[in-house]
N, C-alpha and C positions, 0 to 999 in steps of 0.2 A: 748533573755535573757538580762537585765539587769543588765549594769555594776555596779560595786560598786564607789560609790561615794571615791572621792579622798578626803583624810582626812583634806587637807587645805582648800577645798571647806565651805562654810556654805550653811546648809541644816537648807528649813524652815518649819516647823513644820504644820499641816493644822491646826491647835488651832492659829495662826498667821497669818494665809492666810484669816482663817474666819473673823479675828480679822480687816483685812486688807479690807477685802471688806465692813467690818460694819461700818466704816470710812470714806472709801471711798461713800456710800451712804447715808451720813449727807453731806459732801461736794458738792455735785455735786449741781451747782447750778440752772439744769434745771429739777432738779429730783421735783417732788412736795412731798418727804418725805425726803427734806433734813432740815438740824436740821435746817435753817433760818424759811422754809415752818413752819414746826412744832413750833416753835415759834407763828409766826405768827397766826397760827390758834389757839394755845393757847389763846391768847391775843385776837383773837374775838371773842372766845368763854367762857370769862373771867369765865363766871358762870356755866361753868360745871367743876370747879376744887374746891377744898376747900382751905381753908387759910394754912391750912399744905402740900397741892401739892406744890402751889403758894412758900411759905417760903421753899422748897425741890429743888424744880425749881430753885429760885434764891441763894441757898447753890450750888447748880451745879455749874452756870453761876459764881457765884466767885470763883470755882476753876478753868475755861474756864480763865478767867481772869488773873488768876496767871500765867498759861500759857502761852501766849501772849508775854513775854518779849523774852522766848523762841523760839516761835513758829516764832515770828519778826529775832531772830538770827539765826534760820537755813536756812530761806529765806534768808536773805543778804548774807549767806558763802555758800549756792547753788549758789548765782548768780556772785559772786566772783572767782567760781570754774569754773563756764562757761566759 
């Protein structure tokens, strides 16, 4: 029988764990379908995408971008907490 979770606990939802693992398989950088790989292939394969993927694609990558100042601060105050 399963306990019941203690109320100061955090419980993670599996909409977050899936959420978590579809992150984590753009990251990994030995994966050949992580988002640099994907990139890449893009890019050799210039001409099977139209001018509206391309201009969709790089709407993405500028909000990746925005991110980044972010993404820079929770690295440094992870490794500050170390």
């Amino acid at each position: 029988m399963m306990a019941k979770a203690n109320r100061n606990e955090e419980i993670i939802s599996q909409a977050e764990i899936d959420n978590l693992f579809r992150i984590n398989e753009f990251i990994e950088t030995d994966d050949k379908s992580s988002l640099i790989e994907e990139l890449k292939q893009a890019i050799l394969n210039s001409g099977k995408l139209e001018l509206a993927q391309w201009q969709s694609l790089r709407g993405q990558l500028g909000e990746i971008e925005a991110l980044i100042p972010h993404i820079d601060l929770i690295i440094k105050l992870k490794k500050e907490a170390q």
